[in-house]
N, C-alpha and C positions, 0 to 999 in steps of 0.2 A: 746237535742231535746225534746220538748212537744207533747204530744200526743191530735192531731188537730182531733179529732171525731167529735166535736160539729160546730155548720157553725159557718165558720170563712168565713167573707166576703172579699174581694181581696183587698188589697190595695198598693196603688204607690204612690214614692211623684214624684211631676211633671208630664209632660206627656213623654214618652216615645220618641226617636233621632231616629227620622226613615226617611229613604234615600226614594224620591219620587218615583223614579224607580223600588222599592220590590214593589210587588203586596199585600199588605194589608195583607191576609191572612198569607203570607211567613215571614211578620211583627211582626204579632201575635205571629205566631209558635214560632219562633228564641227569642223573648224576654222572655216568656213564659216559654221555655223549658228551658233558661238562671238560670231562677226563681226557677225552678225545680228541674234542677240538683244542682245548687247554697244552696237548700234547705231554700231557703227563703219563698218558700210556699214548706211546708215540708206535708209530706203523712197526706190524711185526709183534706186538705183543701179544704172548699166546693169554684166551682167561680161562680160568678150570670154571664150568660153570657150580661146579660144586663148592668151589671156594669160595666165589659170589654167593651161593644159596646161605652158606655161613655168614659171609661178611655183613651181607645187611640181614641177613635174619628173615627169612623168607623160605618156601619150600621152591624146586628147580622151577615150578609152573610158569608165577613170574620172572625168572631168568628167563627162559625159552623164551615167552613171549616180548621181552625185550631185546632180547636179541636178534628174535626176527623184526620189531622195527628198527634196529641200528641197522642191519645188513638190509635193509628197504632203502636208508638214506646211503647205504656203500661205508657205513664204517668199520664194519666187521664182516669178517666172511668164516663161514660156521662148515665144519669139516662132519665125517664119521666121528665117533666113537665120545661125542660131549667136546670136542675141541673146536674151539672160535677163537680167530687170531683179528687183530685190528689192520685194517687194509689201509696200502699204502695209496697215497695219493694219487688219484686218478687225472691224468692230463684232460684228456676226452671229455671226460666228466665236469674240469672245470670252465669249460667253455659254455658247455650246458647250464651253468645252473648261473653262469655270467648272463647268459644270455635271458632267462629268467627272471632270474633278481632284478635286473636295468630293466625289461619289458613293463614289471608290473611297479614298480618305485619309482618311473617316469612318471608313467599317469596319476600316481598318486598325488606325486607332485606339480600334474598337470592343475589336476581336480584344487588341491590347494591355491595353487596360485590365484587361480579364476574367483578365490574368495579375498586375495590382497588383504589388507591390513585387517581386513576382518577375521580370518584367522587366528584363531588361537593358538599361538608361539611361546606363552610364557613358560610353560613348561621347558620345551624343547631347549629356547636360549638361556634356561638357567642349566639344563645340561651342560649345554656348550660351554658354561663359564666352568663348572667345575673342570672339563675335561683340558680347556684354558691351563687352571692352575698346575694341572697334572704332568704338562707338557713336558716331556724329554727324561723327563723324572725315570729310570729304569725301574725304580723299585715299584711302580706303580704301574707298570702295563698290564697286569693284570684289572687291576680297577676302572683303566682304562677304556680296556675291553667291553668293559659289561657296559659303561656308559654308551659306548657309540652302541652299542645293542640297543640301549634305552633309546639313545636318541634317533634312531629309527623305526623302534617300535611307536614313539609320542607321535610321528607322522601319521605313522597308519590309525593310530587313534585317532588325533583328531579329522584325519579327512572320512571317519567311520567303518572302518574295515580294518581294525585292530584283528579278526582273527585271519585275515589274510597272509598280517605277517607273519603269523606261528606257520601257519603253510610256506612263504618263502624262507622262514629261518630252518626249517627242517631241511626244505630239501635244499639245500645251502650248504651242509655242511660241508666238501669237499671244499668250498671255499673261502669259511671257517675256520679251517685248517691252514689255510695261503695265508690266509692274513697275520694267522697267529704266530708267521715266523717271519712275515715285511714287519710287525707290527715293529719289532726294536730296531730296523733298519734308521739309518740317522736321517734325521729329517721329516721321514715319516708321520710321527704323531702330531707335527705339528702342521701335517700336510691334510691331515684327517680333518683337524681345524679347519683351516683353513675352505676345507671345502662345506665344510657344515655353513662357516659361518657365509659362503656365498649363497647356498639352498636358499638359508632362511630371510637373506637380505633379499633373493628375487622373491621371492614366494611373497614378501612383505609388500614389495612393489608393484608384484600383479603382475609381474611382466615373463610371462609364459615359458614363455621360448629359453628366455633367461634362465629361469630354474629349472628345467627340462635339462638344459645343458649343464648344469651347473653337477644336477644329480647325474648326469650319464659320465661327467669329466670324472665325480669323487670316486664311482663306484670303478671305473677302469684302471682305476691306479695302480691296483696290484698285480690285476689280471697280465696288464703290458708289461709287468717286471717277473713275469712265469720265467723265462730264460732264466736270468739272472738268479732268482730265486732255489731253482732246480739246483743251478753250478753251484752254490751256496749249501744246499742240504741233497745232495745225491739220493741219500739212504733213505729221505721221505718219499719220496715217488718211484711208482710202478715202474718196469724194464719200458 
């Protein structure tokens, strides 16, 4: 990662695949935040929100109004005079939304397990195979990515509180961002596995406690490597 102090101006190639039905704003946010946690506009980037109103095609309305939900999740912080820069990673912040995430994705997997093999997994472990074949592959950590998003998104589905997780994936994103630079760390993807594949073996077995732990071990992985991670990218995170 570069350290983006200096304005860097936003740029796309093409225009943006956006479904007529999203309301503009919800447009912006979503492709945007993609951009952000992706780290393709990496902390320190200034955006013109005028260059945005061009880029997708839109008047500043919904820009403003996306960019006050970025800077709601901390990933933009918006100045005088139409300037908003992408904010660098918050230490503080990611113990916060650690401590979030685990709170409510335990129970979830509490509520699961208490249904054992009656559970519906097939989804979930055919995630898990794809992300299987993906393993260590560099060219593929992107693709990756969006899997383990699925395969945490299939839990909240099927324990019925699928819109819970758009609530933890929002307010997530400071940690969102941590993972998408452990992600090519060696070992890691297949550590990602690994812990999928223990959830979904307690959760099959009923055995509570089991999968409770299983999800509180996958989801600390990265958090415990913040040191490490820091010495590794300075330039992402705040003074």
């Amino acid at each position: 990662m570069t350290d983006q102090d200096t304005d860097t101006r936003f740029a796309m190639t093409g225009t943006p695949a956006m479904s007529a039905h999203v309301p503009a704003s919800s447009r912006v946010f979503e492709e945007l935040r993609a951009r952000i946690i992706a780290m393709t506009l990496p902390p320190g980037t200034r955006l013109s929100r005028a260059d945005l109103a061009e880029t997708f095609g839109v008047s500043q309305s919904p820009i403003r109004e996306a960019m006050l939900r970025l800077e709601q999740v901390g990933l933009v912080v918006s100045y005088r005079q139409s300037r908003t820069e992408v904010t660098y990673i918050d230490r503080a912040r990611l113990h916060e939304e650690s401590f979030l995430r685990t709170g409510i994705e335990c129970e979830v997997i509490n509520h699961l397990a208490a249904q054992g093999a009656a559970a519906d997994l097939g989804k979930a472990r055919g995630i898990l195979k794809m992300q299987t074949a993906l393993a260590d592959d560099p060219d593929q950590i992107a693709l990756f990515r969006e899997l383990d998003e699925d395969f945490h998104r299939q839990l909240f589905r099927v324990a019925g509180h699928e819109g819970l997780h758009d609530l933890v994936r929002e307010r997530s994103s400071q940690m969102s961002r941590l993972r998408t630079l452990d992600l090519p760390s060696k070992g890691k993807m297949q550590s990602v596995i690994d812990g999928h594949a223990a959830i979904l073996d307690a959760i099959h077995a009923g055995d509570r406690h089991g999968a409770v732990d299983a999800m509180r071990k996958h989801l600390s992985g990265t958090i415990d490597r913040l040191p490490e991670i820091v010495r590794q990218y300075p330039d992402c995170f705040s003074r």
